[in-house]
N, C-alpha and C positions, 0 to 999 in steps of 0.2 A: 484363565489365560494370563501368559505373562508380558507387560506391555512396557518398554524402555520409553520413558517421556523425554525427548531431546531437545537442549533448548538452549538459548544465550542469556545468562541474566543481565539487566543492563545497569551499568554503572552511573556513578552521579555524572551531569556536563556540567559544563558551567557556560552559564548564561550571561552572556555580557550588555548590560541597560547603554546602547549606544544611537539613540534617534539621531544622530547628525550623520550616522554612517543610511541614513534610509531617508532621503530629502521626500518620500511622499508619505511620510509617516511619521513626521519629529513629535506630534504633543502624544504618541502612545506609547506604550513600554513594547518596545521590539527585542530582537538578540541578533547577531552578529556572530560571525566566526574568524574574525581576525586569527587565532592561534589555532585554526583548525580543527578543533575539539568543540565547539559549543552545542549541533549536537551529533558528537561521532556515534554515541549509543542510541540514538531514537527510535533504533530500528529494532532495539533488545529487547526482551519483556521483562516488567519488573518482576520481583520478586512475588507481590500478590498474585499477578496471573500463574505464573509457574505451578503456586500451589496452587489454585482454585482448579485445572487444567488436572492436574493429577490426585486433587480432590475428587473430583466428578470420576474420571476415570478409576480411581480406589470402591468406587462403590458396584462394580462388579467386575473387577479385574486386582492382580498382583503388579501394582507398578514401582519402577526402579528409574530414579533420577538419577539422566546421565547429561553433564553438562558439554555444548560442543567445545573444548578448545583442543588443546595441543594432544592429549591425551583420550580422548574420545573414540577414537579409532581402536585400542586394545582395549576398551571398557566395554565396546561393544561387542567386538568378538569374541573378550572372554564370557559374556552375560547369555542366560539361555534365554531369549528371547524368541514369544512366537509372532511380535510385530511390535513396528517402534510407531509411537506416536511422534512425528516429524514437527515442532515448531519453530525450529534455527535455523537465526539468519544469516549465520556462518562467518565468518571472520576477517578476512581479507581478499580482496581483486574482485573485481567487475563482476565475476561468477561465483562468487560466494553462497549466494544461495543455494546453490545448487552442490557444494561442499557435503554434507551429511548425507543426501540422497544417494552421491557418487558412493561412497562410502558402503552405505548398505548395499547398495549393488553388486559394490565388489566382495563384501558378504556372503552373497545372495539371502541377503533379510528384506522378509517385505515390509513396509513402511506405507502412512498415509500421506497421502500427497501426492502432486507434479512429481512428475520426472527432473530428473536435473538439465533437459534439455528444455523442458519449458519454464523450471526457473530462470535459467541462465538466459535466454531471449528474453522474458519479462521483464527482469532489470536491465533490460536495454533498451532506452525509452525508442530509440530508433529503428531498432530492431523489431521492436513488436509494431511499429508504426508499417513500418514494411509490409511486414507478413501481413495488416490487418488491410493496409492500401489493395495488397495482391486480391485480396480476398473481397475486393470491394465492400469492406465496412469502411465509412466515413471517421476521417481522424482529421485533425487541422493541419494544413499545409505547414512543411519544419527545416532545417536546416540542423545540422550539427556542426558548429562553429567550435575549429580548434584555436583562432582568437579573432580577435574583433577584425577586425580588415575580412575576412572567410561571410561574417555576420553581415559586415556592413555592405557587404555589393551582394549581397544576397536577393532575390528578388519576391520579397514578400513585404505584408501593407502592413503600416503602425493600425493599431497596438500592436506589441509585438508580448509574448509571455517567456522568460529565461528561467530555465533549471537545471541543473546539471543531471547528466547521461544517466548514469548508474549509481539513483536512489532511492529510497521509499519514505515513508513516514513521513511526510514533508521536508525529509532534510534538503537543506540549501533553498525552500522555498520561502519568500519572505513579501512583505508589500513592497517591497520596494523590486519586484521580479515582475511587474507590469510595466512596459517600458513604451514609451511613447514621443522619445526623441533620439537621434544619433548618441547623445549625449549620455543618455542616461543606458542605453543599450550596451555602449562601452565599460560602463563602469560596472555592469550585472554581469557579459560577459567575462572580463578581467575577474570582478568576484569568486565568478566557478571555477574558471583556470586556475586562480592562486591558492583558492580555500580548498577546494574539494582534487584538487590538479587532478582532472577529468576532465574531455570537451563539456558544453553548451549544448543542449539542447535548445534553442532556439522555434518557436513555432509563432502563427497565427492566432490573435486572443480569440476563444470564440467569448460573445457579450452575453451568452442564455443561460437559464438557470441550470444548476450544477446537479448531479443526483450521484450516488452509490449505491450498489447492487452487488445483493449477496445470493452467490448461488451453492447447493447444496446434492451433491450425488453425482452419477453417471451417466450417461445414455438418455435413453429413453424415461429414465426414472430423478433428471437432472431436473431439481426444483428451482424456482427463484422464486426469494421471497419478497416481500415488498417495500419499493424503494423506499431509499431517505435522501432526503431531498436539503440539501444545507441552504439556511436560511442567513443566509449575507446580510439581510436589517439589519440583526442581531448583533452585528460587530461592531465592535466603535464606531461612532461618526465620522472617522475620517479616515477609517479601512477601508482600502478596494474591497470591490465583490472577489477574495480569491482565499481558498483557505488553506493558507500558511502555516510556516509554521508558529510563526508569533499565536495563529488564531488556536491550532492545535493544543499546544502545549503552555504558553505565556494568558493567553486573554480565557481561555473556554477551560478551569481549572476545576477539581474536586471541589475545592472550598469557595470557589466564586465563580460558581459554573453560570453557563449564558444558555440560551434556547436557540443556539447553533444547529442543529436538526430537526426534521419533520417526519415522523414515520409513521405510519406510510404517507409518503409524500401528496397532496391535494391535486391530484393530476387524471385527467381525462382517461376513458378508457383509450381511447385513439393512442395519445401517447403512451400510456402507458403499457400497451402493447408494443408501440415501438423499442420503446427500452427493450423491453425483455428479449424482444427476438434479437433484438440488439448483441446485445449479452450471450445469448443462446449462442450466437454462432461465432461471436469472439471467445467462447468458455471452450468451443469444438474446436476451431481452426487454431488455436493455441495449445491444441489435446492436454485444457487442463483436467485434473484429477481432484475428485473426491470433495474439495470446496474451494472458492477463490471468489475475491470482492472484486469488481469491475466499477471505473468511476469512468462516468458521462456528462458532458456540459453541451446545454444546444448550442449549435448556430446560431449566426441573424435571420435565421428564417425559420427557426424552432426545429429544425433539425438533432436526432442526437448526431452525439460526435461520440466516440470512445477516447477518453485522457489516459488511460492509462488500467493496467490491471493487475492484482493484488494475489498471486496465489498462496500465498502462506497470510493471509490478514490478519490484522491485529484483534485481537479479543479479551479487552480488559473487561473484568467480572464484574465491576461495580458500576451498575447501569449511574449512577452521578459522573461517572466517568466521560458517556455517550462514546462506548465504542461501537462501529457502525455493524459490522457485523454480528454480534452480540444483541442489536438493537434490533436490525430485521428479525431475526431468527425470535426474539422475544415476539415481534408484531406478527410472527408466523404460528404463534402459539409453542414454541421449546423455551423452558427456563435454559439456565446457560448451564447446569449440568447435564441436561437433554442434549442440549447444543453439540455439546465437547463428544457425547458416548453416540450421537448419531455419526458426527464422522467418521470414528471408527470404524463403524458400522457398517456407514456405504465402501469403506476402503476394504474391510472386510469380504464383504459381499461382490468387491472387484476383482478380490483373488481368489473367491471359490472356497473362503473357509469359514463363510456366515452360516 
């Protein structure tokens, strides 16, 4: 079979060591986005995943690297492709992810993954709050503040958590995006306004522990594997429980990696049911496809909540990495070229050509 691996690679940021611009975080090495670039690629894959991705895939399939940018669009339609493996996260505006899927549609090439209409909702952190309120899944009470005055008469309880609208990877999340006075809410709001000129997302902290969940297939044959659970001791002494992206990409590294995860997470069957059905019906009422990571933080009353959800997730290869998805799927029994060729597989199996 011939299978086009579509993808962004992601270029170097630059990380700027500024603890005075984060007053709840000055003795640790944080980043900043003063020049709006520190991390505009977060969301690319480097170059190692790219190959390991069409590694795995090479060993029973002909694949053709095709990268998304400007020229993507006549690489595809010239290429005899009988499915693209979908990992881009497309290039510019709000709906970007959902860029290459449009694409193949206008095609008509099938491809794995979400539709571009449940990318496009997904990275709207609002948007999917919506849809998931409609559908009575529990999410934290929110606001979307176009700038502080919108935030500030807002009628929600400190703590309060600030991210910007339309993003992933942790970008624009940082320690200093738990906000617990007018003061300090203003300055997180103004941050997303100026850095990322996108609204705020503004919502309600929940204080419970955090989990992620990776699910795997369609239908009735939609697995979930088992959670991972991030373990907030683990972070500096004087990091919030929240993982940023300082914690992501700055503190939790290759070379001086931390024990940031729990997999499968130390949790009751009670809960851990709850998760899952959790998930189960946000992976449906989102009609996502084929696989996508969902992250959960309880309530004050151990409730989950759904934070947000991931349909193209991240899956860097090298387990010192602790990519989450990657990491379930390993605690599920698939090495991560299992991992990469079962997607295909169920997306395969969704268009009737397995």
């Amino acid at each position: 079979m011939n299978v086009a691996l579509v993808f962004n690679q992601k270029r170097e940021s630059i990380l700027i060591d500024s603890p005075q611009s984060h007053p709840h975080s000055s003795p640790l090495k944080t980043a900043t986005a003063p020049e709006k670039v520190a991390d505009m690629y977060a969301e690319w894959d480097t170059p190692e995943t790219i190959n390991a991705v069409a590694r795995a895939l090479s060993l029973y399939h002909n694949v053709t690297m095709v990268e998304a940018d400007a020229f993507a669009f006549e690489k595809l339609r010239a290429g005899n492709f009988d499915i693209v493996f979908n990992i881009a996260e497309g290039m510019n505006g709000v709906t970007r992810e959902a860029q290459v899927p449009a694409m193949l549609e206008f095609l008509g090439m099938p491809y794995t993954g979400s539709d571009p209409l449940t990318l496009a909702i997904s990275l709207d952190k609002a948007r999917t709050k919506e849809v998931l309120s409609y559908h009575g899944i529990p999410t934290a009470k929110f606001i979307v503040a176009h700038s502080f005055e919108e935030a500030a008469t807002a009628s929600l309880r400190y703590p309060l958590f600030v991210k910007p609208l339309h993003e992933g990877s942790s970008k624009g999340i940082y320690n200093s995006s738990y906000v617990t006075t007018p003061e300090s809410l203003k300055q997180e709001v103004e941050r997303i306004l100026s850095n990322y000129e996108q609204p705020a997302l503004v919502e309600e902290y929940l204080p419970g522990r955090e989990f992620t969940v990776a699910l795997l297939g369609n239908g009735s044959e939609l697995k979930v594997f088992p959670p991972v659970e991030l373990n907030f001791g683990s972070l500096p002494s004087e990091a919030l429980p929240v993982y940023s992206y300082e914690a992501k990409w700055l503190w939790d590294t290759k070379n001086s990696p931390i024990e940031v995860f729990k997999c499968p997470a130390p949790i009751d069957a009670e809960l851990n049911a709850k998760i899952e059905r959790i998930c189960r019906k946000t992976f449906d009422v989102l009609k996502c496809r084929d696989w996508s990571r969902i992250d959960v933080r309880l309530d004050a009353v151990g409730e989950p909540n759904v934070i947000e959800i991931n349909p193209l997730p991240g899956i860097l290869p090298d387990p010192e990495e602790h990519s989450c998805f990657p990491m379930a799927s390993r605690a599920a029994g698939l090495n991560y070229d299992e991992m990469i060729n079962a997607v295909l597989n169920v997306a395969l199996k969704r268009l009737g050509k397995a």
